[in-house]
FIKOLZA-1660 file (N, C-alpha, C; in steps of 0.1 Angstrom, whole numbers, plus 5000, padded with zeros to 4 digits):
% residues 124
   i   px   py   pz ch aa at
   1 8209 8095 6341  A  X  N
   1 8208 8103 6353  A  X CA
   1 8197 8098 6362  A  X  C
   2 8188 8094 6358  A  X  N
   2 8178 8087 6366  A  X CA
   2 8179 8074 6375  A  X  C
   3 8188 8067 6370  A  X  N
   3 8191 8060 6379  A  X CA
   3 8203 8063 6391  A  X  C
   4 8208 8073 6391  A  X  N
   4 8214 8079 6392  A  X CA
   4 8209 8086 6408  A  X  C
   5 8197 8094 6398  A  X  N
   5 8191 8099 6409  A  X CA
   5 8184 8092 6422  A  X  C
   6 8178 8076 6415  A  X  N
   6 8170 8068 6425  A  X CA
   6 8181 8062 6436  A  X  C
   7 8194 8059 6425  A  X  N
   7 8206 8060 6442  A  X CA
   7 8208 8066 6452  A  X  C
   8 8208 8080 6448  A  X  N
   8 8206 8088 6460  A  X CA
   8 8199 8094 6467  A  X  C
   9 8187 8086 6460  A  X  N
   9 8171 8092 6466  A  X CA
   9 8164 8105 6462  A  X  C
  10 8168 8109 6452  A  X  N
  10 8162 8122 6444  A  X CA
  10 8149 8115 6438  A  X  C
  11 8140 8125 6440  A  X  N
  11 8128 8120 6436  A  X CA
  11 8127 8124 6418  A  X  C
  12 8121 8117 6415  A  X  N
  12 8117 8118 6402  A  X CA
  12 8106 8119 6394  A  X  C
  13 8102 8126 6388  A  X  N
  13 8084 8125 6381  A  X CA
  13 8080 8119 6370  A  X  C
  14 8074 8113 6374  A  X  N
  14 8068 8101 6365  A  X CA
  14 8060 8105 6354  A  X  C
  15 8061 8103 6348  A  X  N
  15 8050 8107 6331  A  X CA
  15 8035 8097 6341  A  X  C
  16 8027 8108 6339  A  X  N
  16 8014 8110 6343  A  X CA
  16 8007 8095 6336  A  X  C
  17 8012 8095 6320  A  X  N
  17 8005 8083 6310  A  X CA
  17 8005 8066 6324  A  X  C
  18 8018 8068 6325  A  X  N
  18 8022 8054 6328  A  X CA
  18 8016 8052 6345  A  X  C
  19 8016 8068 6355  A  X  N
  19 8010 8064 6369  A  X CA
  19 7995 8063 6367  A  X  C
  20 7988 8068 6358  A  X  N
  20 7972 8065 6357  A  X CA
  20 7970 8053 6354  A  X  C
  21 7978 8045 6344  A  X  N
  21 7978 8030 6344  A  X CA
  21 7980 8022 6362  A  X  C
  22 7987 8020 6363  A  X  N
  22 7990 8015 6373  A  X CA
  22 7983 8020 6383  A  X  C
  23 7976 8035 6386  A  X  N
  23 7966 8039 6399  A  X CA
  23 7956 8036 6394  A  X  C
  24 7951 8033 6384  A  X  N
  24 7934 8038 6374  A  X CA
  24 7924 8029 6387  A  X  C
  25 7929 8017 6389  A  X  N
  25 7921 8003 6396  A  X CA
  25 7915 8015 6414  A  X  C
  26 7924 8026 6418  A  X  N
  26 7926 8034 6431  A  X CA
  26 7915 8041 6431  A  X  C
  27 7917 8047 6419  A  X  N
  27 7908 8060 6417  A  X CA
  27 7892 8061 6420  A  X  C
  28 7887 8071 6429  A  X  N
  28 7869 8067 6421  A  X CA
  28 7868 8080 6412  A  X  C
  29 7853 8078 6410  A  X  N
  29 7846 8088 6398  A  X CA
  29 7849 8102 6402  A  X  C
  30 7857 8111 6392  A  X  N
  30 7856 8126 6391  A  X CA
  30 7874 8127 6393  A  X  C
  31 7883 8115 6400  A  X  N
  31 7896 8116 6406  A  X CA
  31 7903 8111 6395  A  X  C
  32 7915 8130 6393  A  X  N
  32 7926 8124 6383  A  X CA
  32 7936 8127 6390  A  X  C
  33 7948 8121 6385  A  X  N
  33 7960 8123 6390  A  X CA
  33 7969 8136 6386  A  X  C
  34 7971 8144 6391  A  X  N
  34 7975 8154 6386  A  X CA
  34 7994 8156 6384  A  X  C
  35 8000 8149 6395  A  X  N
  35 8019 8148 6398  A  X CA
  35 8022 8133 6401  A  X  C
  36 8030 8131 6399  A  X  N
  36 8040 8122 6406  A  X CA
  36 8055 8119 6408  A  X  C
  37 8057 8118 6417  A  X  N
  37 8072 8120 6420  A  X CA
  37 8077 8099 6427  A  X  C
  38 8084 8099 6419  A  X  N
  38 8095 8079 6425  A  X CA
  38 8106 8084 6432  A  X  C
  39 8107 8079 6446  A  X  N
  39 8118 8079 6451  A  X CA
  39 8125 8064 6448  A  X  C
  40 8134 8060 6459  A  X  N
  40 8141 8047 6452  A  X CA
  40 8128 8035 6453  A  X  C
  41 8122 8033 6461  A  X  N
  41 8106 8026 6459  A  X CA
  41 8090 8030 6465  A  X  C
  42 8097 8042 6466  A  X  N
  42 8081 8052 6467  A  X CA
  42 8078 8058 6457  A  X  C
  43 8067 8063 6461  A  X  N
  43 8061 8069 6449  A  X CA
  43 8050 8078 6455  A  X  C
  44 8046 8092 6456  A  X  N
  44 8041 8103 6461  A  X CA
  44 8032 8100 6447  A  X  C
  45 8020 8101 6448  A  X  N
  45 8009 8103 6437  A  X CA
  45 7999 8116 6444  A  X  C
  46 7998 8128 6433  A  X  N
  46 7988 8138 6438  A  X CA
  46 7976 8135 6426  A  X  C
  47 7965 8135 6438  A  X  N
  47 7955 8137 6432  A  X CA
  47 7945 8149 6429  A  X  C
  48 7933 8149 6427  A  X  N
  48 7928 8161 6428  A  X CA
  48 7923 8159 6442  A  X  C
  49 7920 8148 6448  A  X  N
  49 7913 8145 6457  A  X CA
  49 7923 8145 6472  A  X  C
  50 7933 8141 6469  A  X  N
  50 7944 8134 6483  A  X CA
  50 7958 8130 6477  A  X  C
  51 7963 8129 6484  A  X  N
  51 7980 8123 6485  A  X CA
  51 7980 8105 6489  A  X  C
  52 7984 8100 6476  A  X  N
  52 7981 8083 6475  A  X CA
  52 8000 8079 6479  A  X  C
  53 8006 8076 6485  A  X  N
  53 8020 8071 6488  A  X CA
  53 8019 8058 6485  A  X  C
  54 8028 8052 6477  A  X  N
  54 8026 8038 6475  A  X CA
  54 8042 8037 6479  A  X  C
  55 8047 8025 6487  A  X  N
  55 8055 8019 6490  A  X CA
  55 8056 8000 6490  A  X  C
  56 8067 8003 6476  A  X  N
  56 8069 7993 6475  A  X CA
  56 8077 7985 6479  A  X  C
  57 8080 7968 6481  A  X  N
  57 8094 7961 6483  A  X CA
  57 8103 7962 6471  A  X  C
  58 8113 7961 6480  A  X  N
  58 8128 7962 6467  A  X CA
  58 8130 7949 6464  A  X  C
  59 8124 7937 6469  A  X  N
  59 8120 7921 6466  A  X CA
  59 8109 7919 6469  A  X  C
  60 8103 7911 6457  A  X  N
  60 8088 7908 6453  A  X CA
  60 8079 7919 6448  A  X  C
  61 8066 7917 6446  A  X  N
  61 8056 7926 6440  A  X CA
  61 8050 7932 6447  A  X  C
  62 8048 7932 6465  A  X  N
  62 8041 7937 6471  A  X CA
  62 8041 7949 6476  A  X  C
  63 8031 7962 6475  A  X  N
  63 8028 7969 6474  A  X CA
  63 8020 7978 6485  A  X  C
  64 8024 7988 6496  A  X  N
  64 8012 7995 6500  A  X CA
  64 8007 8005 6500  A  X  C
  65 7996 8012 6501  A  X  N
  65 7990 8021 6492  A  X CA
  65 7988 8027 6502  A  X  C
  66 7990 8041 6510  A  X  N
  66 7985 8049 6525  A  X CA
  66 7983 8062 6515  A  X  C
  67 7963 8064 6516  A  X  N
  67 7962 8071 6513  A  X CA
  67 7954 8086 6520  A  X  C
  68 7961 8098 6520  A  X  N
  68 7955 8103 6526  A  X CA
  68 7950 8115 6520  A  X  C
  69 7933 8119 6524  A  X  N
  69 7929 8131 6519  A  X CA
  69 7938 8143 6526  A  X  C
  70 7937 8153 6519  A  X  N
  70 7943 8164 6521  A  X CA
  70 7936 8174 6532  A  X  C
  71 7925 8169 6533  A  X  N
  71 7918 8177 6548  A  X CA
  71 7928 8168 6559  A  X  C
  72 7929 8158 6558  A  X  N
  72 7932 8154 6572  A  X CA
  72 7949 8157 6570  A  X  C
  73 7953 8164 6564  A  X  N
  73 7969 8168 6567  A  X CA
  73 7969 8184 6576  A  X  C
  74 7971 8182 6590  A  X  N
  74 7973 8190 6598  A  X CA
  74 7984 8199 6595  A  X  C
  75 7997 8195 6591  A  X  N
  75 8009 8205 6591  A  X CA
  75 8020 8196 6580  A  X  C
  76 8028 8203 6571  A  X  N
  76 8039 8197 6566  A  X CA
  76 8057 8206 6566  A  X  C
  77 8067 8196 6568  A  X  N
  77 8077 8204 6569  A  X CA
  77 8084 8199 6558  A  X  C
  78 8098 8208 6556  A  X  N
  78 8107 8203 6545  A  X CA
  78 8123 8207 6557  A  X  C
  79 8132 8199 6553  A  X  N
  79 8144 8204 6563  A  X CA
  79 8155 8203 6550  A  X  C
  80 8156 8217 6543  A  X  N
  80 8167 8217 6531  A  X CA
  80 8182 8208 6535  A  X  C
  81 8187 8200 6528  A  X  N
  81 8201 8198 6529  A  X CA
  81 8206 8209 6528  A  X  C
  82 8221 8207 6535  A  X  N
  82 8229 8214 6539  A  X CA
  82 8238 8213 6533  A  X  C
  83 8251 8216 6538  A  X  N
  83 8264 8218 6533  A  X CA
  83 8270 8206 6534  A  X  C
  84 8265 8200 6547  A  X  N
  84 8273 8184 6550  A  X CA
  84 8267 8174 6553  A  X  C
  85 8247 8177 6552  A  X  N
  85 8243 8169 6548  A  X CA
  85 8238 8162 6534  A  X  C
  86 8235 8153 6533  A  X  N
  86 8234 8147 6518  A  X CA
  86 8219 8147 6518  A  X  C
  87 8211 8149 6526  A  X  N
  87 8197 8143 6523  A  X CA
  87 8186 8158 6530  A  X  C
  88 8176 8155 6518  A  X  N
  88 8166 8168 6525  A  X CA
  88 8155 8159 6529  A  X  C
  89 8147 8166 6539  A  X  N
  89 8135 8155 6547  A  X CA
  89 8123 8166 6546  A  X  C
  90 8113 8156 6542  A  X  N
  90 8099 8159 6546  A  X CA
  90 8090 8156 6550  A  X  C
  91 8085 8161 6562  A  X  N
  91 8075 8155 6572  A  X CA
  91 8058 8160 6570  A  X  C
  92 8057 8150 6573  A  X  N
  92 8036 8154 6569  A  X CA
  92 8031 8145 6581  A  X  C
  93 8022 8157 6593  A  X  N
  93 8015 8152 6601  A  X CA
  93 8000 8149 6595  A  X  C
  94 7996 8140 6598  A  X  N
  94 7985 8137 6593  A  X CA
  94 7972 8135 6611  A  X  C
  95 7965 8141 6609  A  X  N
  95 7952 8140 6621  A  X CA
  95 7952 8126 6632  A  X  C
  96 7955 8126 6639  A  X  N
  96 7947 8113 6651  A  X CA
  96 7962 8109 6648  A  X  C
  97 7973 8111 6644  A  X  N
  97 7986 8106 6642  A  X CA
  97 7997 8112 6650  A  X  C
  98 8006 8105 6660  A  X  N
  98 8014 8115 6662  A  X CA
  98 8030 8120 6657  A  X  C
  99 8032 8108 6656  A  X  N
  99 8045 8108 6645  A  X CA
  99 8041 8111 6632  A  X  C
 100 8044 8115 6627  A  X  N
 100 8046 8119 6608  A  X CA
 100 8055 8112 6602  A  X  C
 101 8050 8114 6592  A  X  N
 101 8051 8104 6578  A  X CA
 101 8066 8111 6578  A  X  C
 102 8080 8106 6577  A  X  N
 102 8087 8109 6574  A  X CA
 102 8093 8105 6562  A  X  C
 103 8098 8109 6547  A  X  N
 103 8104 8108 6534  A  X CA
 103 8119 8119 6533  A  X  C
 104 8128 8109 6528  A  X  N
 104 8140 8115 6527  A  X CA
 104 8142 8119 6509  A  X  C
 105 8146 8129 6509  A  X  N
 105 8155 8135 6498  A  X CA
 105 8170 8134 6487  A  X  C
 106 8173 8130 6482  A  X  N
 106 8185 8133 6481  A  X CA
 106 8190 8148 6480  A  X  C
 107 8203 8154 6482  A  X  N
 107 8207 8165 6479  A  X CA
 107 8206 8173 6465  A  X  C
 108 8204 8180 6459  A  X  N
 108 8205 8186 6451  A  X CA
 108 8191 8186 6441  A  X  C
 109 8181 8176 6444  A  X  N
 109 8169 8177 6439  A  X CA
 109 8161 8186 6440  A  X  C
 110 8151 8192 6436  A  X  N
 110 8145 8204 6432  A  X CA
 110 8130 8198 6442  A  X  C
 111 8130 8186 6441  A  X  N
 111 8117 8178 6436  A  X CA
 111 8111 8183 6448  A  X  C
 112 8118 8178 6458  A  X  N
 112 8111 8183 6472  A  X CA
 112 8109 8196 6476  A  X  C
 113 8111 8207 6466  A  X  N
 113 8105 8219 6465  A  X CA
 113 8089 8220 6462  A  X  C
 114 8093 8211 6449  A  X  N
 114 8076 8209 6439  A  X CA
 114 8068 8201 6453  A  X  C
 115 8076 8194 6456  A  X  N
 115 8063 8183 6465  A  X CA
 115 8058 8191 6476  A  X  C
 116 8064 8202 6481  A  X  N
 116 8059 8208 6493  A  X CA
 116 8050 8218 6486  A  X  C
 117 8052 8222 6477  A  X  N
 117 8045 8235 6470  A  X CA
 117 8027 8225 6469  A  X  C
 118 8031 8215 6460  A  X  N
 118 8017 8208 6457  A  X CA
 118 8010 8204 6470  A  X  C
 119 8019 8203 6481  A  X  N
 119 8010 8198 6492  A  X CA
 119 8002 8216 6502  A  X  C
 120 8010 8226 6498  A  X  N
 120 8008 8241 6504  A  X CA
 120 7990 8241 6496  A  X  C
 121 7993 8239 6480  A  X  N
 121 7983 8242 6474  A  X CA
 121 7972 8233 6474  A  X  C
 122 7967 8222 6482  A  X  N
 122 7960 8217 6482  A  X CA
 122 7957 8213 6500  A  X  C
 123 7964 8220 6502  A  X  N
 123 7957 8218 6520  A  X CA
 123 7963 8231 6530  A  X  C
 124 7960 8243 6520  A  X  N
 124 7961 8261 6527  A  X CA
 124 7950 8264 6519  A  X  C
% end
């Protein structure tokens, strides 16, 4: 089902073991990772500290890391799928920015429920 899910862009949560490996080099002193959620090559990392997005290429190894503290997130939305849409969206304005970060959903995932909850509880 997982791969399954990364077809249609349902986010998925990563075992905490395996994202501390791969963020550990991100992190400074006192910052753990608390969630993570993989879309088909994103990756939402919550910290105690901020929201780390890493976006990857679907060819080659290259990687970008946009990370933002949770003070400087001004406002976040979720727009549930619908009946004849396939995809749920979630927007995060972030300070001095005027467009937002936009991230798509697939339908029937939960995930972007949890994602909006962890971003409510770390920046209300």
């Amino acid at each position: 089902m997982g791969l399954f899910n990364a077809i249609l862009g349902n986010a998925s949560e990563v075992s905490l073991e395996n994202v501390t490996k791969e963020f550990q080099p991100l992190l400074i002193e006192g910052e753990t990772i608390e969630k993570a959620f993989k879309l088909v090559k994103d990756m939402f990392v919550f910290t105690n500290k901020r929201l780390i997005l890493a976006e990857k290429q679907l060819v080659g190894t290259k990687v970008d890391y946009l990370s933002i503290p949770y003070s400087s997130v001004i406002k976040f939305s979720k727009e549930s799928a619908g009946m004849l849409d396939l995809d749920a969206e979630l927007k995060i304005w972030i300070k001095d920015e005027a467009a937002p970060i936009t991230k798509q959903f697939g339908k029937g995932g939960d995930n972007i429920n949890e994602v909006y909850c962890i971003l409510s509880k770390y920046t209300l």
